[in-house]
N, C-alpha and C positions, 0 to 999 in steps of 0.2 A: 183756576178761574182767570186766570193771567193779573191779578190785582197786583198790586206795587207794594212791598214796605216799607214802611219809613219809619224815622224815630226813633231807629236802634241806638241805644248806649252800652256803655260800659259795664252796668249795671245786667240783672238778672232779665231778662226777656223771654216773651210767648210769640206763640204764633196764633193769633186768633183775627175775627173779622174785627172791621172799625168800630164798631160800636162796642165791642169786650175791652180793647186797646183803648179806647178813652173814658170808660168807665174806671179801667184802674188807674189811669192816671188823676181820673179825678178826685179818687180813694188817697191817692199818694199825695196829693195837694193840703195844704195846710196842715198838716201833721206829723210827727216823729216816729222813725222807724222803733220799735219796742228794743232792740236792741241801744239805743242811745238811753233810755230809762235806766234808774239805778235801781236793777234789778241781776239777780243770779239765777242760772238752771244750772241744775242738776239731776241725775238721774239716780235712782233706790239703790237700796245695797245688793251687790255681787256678794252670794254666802260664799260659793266656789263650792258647795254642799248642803242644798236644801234641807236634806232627811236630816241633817242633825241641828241645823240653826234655825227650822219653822216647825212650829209645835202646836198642836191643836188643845183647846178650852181643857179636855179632861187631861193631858201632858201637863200643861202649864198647873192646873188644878197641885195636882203630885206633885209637880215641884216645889210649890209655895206651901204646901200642906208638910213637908219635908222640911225647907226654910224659910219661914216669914220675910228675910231679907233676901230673897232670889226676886223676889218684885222687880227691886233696884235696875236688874239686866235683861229684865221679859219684858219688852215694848208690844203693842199691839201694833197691827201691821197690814196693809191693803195689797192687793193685788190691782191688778188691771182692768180685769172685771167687776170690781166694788166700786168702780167709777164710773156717774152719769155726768151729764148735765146739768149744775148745778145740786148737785148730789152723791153722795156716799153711802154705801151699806155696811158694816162689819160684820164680817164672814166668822170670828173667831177664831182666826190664826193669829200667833202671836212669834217674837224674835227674838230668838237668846243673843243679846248684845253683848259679847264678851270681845271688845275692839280693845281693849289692856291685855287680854290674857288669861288664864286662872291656872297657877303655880299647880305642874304636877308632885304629889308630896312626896313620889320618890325621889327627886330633884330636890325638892326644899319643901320645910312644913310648912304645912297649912296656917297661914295667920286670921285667924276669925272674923278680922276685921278687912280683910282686905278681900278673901277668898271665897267661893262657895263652892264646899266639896259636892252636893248631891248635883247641879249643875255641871260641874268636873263628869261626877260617876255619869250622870247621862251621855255628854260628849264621848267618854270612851270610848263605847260600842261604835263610833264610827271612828275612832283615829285612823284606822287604816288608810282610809279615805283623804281624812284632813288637812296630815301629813304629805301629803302628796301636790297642797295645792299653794302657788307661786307668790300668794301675796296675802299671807301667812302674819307676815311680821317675825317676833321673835318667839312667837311658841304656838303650839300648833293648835289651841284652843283658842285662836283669835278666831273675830268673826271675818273680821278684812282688813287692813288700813282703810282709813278715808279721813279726808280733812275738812269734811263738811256736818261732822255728824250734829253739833247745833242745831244746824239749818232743818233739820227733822222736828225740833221742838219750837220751830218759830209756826207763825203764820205764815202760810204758802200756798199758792196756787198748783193743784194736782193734775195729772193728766194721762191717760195709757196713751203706749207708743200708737198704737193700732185703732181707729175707728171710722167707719163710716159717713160720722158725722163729729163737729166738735163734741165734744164730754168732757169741759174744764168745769173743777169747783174749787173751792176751798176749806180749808181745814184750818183749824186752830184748837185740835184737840193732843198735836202731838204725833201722829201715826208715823210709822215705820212706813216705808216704801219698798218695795220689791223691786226690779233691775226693769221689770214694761211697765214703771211709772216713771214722768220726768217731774220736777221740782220746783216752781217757782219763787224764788224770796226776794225781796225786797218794800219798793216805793207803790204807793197807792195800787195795792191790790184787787182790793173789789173794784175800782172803777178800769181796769185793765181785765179781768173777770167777766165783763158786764160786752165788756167789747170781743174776747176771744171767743163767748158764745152767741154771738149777735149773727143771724141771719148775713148781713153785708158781711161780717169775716169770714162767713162758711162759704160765700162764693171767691172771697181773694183768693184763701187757702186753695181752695180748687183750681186758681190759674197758676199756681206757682209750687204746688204740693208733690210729693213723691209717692208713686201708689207702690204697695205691696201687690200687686199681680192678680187680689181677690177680689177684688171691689172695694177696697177700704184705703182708707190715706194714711202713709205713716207722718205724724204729727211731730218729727224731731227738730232739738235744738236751732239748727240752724232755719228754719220753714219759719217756723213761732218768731222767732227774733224778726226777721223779716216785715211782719205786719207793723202797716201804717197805722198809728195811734190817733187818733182825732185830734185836738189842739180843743179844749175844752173850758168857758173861764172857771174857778172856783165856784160856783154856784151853781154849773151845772154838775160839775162833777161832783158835789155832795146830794144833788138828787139822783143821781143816775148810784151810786153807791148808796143809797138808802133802801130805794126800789133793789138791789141789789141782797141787800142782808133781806128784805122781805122776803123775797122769792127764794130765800134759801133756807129761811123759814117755813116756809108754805110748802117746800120739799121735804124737810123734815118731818114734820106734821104730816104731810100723806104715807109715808113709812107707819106712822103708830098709828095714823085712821084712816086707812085707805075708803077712797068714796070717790063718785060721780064730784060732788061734791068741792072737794079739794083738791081732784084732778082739775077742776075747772078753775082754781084759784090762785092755783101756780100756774097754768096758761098761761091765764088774762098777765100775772105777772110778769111772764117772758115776753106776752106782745108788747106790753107797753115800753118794754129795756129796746129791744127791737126797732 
């Protein structure tokens, strides 16, 4: 169209018309990029071997029916698709957490207190496999190394790599994450929440976002950190995180009583975060 651009920095840039280019800059104004918040991402566990570290409601059932304390290393667990918008489902898979270990007793006996052999016996049928994969640790009934596995049982902001539109919530019940969720922990969560599902951040993401080739946005690490955070005083920020836990509430609730209803009441909630 022969138009001119101007403007270019250092920083990440688009090519869109005038009016897209000063809309984000005015997004980028008064605000901090989310990556300057004291916050961490991280993404779910790598098994290196699904078939033997994810176990469905009647597996897990049999193991605990076996040992009472197999609990201790069975976490519950989301995937990708158990994540909406201000919302979660559990599907009933669950994750044999065994990131120590559990002593083969050919190797050394079993210590009751440390160990759980029926957990062990299920792992077997797949050592073949297990053994095989790099980041192991020191025995081959680990689930992985990682050095963030805390940050599982904090409050965190959830997310699949893959979707059409944002689908962030949060969690504070604990869940395990699979390897297409990312993680987020730290500083004033719901009111960062409030803003990564907010109509204005589904159109930045869009100027600045990496597509998977299907029609959907991959939502990773570096994209997320990116977003301009508003600059908000303390008063608003505890209303805008109130309305927050409500409409997380009101998402909840339409899961146990689905209706016209309570579909209408979680809306109205997200228009007015919006």
């Amino acid at each position: 169209t022969g138009a001119e651009f101007k403007d270019f920095s250092e920083k990440e840039w688009i090519i869109g018309n005038t009016i897209e280019t000063k809309l984000k800059i005015l997004f980028e104004e008064n605000s901090k990029r989310l990556k300057n918040y004291k916050i961490t991402i991280n993404y779910g566990i790598k098994t290196g071997f699904n078939d033997a570290f994810v176990i469905n409601e009647e597996q897990k059932t049999k193991l605990i029916n076996k040992d009472p304390r197999n609990i201790d290393i069975i976490k519950p667990m989301l995937r990708g698709r158990d994540i909406r918008k201000f919302s979660l489902t559990f599907s009933g898979l669950w994750l044999i957490n065994t990131h120590n270990g559990i002593k083969d007793r050919k190797i050394e006996p079993i210590n009751a207190q440390r160990d759980y052999l029926s957990v062990f016996e299920h792992l077997s049928n797949f050592q073949s496999e297990l053994v095989k994969r790099t980041d192991k640790g020191d025995h081959w009934t680990n689930l992985r190394n990682c050095a963030y596995l805390d940050d599982f049982l904090s409050p965190k902001i959830i997310w699949g790599e893959l979707s059409d539109k944002p689908k962030f919530t949060y969690d504070d019940k604990g869940f395990f994450l699979n390897n297409t969720i990312f993680m987020m922990t730290g500083e004033r969560l719901k009111f960062i929440l409030a803003i990564l599902n907010s109509k204005a951040a589904e159109w930045y993401f869009n100027q600045i976002s990496t597509t998977s080739g299907m029609g959907t946005n991959r939502w990773l690490k570096y994209k997320i950190e990116q977003l301009p955070i508003p600059n908000a005083t303390p008063q608003q920020e505890q209303k805008i995180e109130l309305l927050v836990e409500y409409v997380l509430w009101a998402n909840a609730n339409l899961q146990e009583n689905p209706g016209p209803e309570a579909r209408q009441r979680a809306d109205y909630l997200e228009q007015i975060i919006n």
